[in-house]
SEGU-443153 format. One record per residue (C-alpha): residue number from 1; x, z, y. Coordinates in steps of 0.25 Angstrom, whole numbers, always signed. Example, Ala and Ser with C-alpha at 12.3 -4.5 7.8 and 13.67 -1.06 7.14 Angstrom:
<torvexs>
(1, (+49, +31, -18))
(2, (+55, +29, -4))
</torvexs>
This chain:
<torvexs>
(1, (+339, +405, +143))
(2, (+342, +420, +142))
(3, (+350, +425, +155))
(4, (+364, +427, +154))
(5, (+369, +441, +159))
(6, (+379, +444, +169))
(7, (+389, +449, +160))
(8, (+387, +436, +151))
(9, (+399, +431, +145))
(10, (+394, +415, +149))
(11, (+385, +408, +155))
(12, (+386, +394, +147))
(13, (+380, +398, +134))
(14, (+366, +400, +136))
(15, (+362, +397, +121))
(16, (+373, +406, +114))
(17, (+361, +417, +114))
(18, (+351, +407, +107))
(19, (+347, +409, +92))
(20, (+354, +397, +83))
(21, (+340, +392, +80))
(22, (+339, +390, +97))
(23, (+349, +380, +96))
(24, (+341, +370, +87))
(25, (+338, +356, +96))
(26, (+326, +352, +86))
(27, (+315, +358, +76))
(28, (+313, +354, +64))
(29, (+300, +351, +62))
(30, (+289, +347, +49))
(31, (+286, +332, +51))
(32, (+273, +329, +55))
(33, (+264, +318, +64))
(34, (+268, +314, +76))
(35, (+260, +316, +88))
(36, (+256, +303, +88))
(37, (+249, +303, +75))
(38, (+244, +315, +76))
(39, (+236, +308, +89))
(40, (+232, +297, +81))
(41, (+226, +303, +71))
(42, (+218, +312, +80))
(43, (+214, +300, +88))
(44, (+210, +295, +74))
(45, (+203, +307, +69))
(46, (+194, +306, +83))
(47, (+190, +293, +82))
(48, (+186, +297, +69))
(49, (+177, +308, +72))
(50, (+173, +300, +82))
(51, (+168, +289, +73))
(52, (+163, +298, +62))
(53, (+156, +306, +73))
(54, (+149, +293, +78))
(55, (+145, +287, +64))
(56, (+137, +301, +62))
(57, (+130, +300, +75))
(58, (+126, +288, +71))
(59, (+123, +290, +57))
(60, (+115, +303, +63))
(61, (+107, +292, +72))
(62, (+104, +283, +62))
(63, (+99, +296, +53))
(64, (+90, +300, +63))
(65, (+82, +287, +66))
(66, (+84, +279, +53))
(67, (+72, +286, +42))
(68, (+78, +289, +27))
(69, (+69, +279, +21))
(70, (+59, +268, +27))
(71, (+44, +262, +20))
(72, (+44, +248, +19))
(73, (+31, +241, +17))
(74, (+33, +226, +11))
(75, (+25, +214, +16))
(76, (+18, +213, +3))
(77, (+5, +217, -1))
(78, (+9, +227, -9))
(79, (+9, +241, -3))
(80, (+24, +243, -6))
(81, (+32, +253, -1))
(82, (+47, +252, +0))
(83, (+56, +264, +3))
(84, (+71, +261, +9))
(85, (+82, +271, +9))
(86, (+86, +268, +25))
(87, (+97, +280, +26))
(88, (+104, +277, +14))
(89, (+106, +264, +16))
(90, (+110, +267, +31))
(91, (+120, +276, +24))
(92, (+125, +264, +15))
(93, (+127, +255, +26))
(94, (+132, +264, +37))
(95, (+144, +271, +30))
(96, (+152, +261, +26))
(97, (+152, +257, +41))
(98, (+155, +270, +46))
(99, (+166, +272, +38))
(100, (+170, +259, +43))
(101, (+170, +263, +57))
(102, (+176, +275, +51))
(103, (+188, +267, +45))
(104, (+189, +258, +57))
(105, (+190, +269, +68))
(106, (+202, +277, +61))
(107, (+209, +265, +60))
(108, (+208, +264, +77))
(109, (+207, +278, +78))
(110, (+222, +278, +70))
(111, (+228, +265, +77))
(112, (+222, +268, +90))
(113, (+226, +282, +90))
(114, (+241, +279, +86))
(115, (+241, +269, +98))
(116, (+236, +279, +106))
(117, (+244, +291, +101))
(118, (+255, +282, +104))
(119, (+253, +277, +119))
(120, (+248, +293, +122))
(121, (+263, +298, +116))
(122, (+271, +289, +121))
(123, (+276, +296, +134))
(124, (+278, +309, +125))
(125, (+288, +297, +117))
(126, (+295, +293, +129))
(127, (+297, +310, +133))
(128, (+302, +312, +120))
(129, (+312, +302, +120))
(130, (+318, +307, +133))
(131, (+316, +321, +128))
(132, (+326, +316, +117))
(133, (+335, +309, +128))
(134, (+335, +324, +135))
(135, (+338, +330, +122))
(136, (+350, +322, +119))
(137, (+357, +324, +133))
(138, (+351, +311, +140))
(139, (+343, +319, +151))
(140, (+344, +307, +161))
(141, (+331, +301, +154))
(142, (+318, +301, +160))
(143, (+304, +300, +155))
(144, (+298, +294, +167))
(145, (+284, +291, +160))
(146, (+275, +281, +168))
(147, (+262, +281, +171))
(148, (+251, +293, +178))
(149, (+253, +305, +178))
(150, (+247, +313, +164))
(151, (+253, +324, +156))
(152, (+263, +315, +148))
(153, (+269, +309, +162))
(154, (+268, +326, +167))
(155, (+277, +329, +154))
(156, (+287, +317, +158))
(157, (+289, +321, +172))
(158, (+291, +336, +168))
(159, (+301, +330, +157))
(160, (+308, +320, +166))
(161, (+309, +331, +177))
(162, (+316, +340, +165))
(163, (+324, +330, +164))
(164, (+331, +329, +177))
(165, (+331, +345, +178))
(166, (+339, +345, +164))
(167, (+346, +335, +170))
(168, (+352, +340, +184))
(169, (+353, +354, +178))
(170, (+362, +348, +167))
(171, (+371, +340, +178))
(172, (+373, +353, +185))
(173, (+375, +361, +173))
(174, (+387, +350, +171))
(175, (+392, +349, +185))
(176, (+392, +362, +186))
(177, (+400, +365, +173))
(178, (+410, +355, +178))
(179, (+412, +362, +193))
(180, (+412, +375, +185))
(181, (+424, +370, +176))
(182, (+431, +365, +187))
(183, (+429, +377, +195))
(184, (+435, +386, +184))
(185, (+447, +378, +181))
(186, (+451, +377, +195))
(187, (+455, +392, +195))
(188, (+459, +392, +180))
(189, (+468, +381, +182))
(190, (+475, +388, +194))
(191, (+476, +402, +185))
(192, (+482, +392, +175))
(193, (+493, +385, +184))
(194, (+496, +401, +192))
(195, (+498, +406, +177))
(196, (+509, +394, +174))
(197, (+515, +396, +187))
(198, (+517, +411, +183))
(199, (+522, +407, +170))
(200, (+532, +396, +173))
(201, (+537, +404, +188))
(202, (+539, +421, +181))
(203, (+543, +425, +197))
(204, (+531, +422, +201))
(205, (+523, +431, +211))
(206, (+514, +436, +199))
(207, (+505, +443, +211))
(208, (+503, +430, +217))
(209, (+498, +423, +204))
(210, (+490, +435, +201))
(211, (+481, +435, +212))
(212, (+480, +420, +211))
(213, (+475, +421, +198))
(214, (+465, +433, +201))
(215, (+459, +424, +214))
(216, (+458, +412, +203))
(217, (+453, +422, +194))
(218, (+443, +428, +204))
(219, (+438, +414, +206))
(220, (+435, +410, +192))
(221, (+428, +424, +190))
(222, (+418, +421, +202))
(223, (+416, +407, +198))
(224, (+413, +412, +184))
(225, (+402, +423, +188))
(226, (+396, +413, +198))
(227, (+393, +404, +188))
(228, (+388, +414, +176))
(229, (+378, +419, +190))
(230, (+374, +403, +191))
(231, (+371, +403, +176))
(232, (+362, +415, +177))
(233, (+354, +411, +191))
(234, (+352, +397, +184))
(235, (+347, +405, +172))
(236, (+334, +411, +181))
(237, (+337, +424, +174))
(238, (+329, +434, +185))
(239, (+325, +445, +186))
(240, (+317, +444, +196))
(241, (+314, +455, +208))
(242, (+309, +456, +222))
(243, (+322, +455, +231))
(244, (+324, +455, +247))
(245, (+334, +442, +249))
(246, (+335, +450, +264))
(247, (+341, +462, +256))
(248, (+351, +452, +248))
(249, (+355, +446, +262))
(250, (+360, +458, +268))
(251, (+366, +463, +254))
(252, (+374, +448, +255))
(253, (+378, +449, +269))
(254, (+382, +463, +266))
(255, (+392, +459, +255))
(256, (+397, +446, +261))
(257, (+399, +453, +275))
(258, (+415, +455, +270))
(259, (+418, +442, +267))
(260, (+409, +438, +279))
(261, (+417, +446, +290))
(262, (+432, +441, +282))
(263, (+430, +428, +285))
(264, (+421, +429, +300))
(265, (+407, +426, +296))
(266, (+393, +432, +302))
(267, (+383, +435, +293))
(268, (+371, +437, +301))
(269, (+359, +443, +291))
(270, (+344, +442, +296))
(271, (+330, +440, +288))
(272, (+317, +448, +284))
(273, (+315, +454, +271))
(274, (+312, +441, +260))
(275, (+307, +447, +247))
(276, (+308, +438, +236))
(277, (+310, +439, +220))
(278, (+321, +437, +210))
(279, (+335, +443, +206))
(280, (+341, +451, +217))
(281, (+356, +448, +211))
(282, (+354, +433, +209))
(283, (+349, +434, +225))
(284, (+359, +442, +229))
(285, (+368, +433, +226))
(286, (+362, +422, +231))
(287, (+364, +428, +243))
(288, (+377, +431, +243))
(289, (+379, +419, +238))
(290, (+374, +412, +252))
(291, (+382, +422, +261))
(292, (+395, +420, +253))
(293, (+393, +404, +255))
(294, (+389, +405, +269))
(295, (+402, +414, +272))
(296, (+411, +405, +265))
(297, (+405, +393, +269))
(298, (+408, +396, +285))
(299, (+414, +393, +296))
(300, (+431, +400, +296))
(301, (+427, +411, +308))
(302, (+415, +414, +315))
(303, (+406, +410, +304))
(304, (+391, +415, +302))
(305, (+381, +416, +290))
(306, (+367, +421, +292))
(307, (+359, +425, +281))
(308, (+343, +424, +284))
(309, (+331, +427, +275))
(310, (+317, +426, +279))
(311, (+304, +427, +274))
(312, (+294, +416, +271))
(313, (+280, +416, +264))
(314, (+285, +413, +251))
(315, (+298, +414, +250))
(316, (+310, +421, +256))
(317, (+322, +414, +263))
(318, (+337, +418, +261))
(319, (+344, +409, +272))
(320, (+360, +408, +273))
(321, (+366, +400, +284))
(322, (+381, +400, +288))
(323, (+389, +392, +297))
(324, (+400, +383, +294))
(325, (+405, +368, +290))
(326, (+395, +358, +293))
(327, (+388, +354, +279))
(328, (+382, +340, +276))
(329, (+368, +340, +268))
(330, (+374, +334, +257))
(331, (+386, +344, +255))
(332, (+375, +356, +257))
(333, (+368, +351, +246))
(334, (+378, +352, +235))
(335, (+382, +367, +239))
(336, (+373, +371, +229))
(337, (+380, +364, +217))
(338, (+390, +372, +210))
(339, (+404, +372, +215))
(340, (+398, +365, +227))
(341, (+408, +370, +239))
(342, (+405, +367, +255))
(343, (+415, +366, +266))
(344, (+420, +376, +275))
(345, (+423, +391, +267))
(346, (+432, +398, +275))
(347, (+438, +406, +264))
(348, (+443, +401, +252))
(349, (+444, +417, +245))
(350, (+427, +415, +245))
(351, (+427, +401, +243))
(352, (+415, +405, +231))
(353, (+416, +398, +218))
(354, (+406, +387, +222))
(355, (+393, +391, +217))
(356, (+389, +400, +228))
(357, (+378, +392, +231))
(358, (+374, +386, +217))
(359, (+374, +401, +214))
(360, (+364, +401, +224))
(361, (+355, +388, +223))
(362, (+354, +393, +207))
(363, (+350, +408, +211))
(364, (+337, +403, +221))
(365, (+333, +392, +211))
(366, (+330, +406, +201))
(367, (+323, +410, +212))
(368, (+315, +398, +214))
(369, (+320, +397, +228))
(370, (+326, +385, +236))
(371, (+340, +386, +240))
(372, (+343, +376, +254))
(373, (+353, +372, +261))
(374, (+356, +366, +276))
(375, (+369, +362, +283))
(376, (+368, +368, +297))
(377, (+371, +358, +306))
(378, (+380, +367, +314))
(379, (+388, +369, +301))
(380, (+387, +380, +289))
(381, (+374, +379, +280))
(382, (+361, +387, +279))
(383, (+355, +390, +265))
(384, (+342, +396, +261))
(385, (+335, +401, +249))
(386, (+323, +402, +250))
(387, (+315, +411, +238))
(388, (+302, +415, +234))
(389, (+296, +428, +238))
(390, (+287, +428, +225))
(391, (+293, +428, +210))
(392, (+291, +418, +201))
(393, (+277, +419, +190))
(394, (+286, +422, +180))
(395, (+290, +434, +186))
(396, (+279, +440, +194))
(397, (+273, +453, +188))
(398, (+258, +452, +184))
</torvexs>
């Protein structure tokens, strides 16, 4: 799939770019064998060879110790020699037997082989048919082929554990669709009724309805770019570069510090230097991301957010912990799902469009990091990211 640009008009036609002949869902193809009789003949033809080989060998035996012609002297009186043919007659009698052999073992070789050829396939059958299944929406279906493990029950498993990706990648696609239309047509449908009101009531304040409709607006215009910047981090478009996380912390807490000292919260920054690899916006805003959520989701006064990275053996740690409302387990896990809101912001102007943190989960899976994160028991949550220090093969520089 070819990145989308930042200045890309949309986000949700990833094949408008394709050529018209990308689009085909078949190939039309000559007719020819299936596999199955293609196996049964070669299984035919080797037992063939076989057989053909092992008459020779034995015709070859029976040349070597069997003489071309034999004397026989009668019981008579008379002196009489008799000379007999041995190897033609041998010929005579041995092939019509061979080819009898011959007949009998490409009948087996072509019945057996068909039975065979059929038990071998029949667990690419039972992938095809599910492969079909997937092809025509229904990918709840499973292979699950029984028995030890070979190469076929490897290709099911991988198959069946597509499947289930496929599958929770489409649910979230589709949940997410839904929050997002839900979420613009909130402030759409508020612009809407400020736009009757004005209409229906000429003396009213136009000021009033003007800055509503530029907060509304504002809104609809972050939740829009947050999106197009999830689209992209789910795309794994990098260009990866070595970047210092401990650099993108400062450059964060820097930025945030504002908002930060408005509504009374500490940010406390600390850590070593933690080289890693992979795209320094992308990163960035990661970060920005985790300093934002923990400055919104705070206490009302005398609030704190301490951003930590360290250094481990092979990878580097971006911690972010803030105080706050206590949080269940269950309800920190679901902070990464798009339009996912905790408890306790203490502004509603900063309240974030809700994607904050699935911005965040989706940017360090790119990165083929791990994202967590832990209720404290004293209130708040604390996240980490933790990154590799090395790139990815795909990228290393030979």
């Amino acid at each position: 799939m070819a990145c989308a640009s930042k200045g890309s008009a949309s986000a949700t036609a990833p094949t408008r770019n394709l050529r018209p002949d990308a689009r085909e869902t078949s190939v039309n193809r000559a007719p020819g064998l299936s596999v199955r009789a293609k196996l049964t003949l070669s299984y035919a033809g080797f037992l063939m060879l076989a057989g053909v080989l092992l008459l020779a060998a034995v015709w070859a035996f029976l040349l070597r110790y069997v003489p071309d012609r034999a004397l026989i002297i009668p019981g008579s009186t008379d002196i009489t020699l008799r000379v007999f043919p041995i190897r033609s007659n041998l010929l005579r009698v041995f092939a019509p037997r061979a080819a009898s052999v011959l007949a009998i073992l490409l009948v087996l070789g072509l019945s057996g082989g068909w039975v065979l050829a059929g038990r071998m396939l029949a667990p690419l059958t039972r992938i095809a048919d599910a492969t079909r299944l997937a092809t025509n929406g229904s990918l709840s279906h499973r292979v699950r082929l029984p028995g030890r493990k070979d190469e076929f029950r490897e290709l099911a498993d991988a198959f069946d554990a597509m499947l289930a990706r496929l599958e929770a990648h489409v649910a979230e696609q589709q949940r997410f669709a839904t929050n997002a239309s839900h979420e613009l047509r909130t402030p759409l449908a508020i612009s809407k009724s400020l736009l009757d009101a004005a209409r229906s009531d000429p003396n009213r304040d136009a000021v009033e309805v003007i800055d509503r409709l530029h907060v509304l607006n504002t809104r609809a215009i972050d939740l829009t770019e947050a999106m197009l910047l999830l689209s992209r981090a789910e795309q794994r478009c990098l260009i990866r570069e070595q970047v210092d996380l401990s650099l993108l912390a400062e450059e964060a807490t820097e930025t945030l510090l504002p908002l930060a000292e408005k509504h009374g919260v500490a940010l406390e920054t600390r850590g070593e230097i933690t080289p890693t690899f992979g795209s320094q916006a992308l990163l960035l805003q990661l970060t920005t991301n985790l300093v934002h959520n923990g400055i919104v989701h705070n206490l009302p006064e005398q609030g704190t957010v301490w951003v930590t990275t360290s250094l481990r053996p092979e990878s580097v740690v971006l911690a972010v912990e803030n105080t706050g409302e206590k949080l269940t387990p269950q309800l920190a896990s679901t902070l990464t799902e798009p339009f996912q809101r905790g408890a306790g912001r203490i502004h509603t102007d900063h309240a974030g469009v809700g994607l904050g943190l699935a911005i965040v989960k989706t940017i360090t899976h790119a990165h083929d990091g791990t994202l967590t994160l832990t209720p404290r028991p004293a209130g708040g949550i604390h996240i980490t990211v933790e990154l590799p220090t090395t790139p990815p093969p795909t990228t290393r520089k030979h």
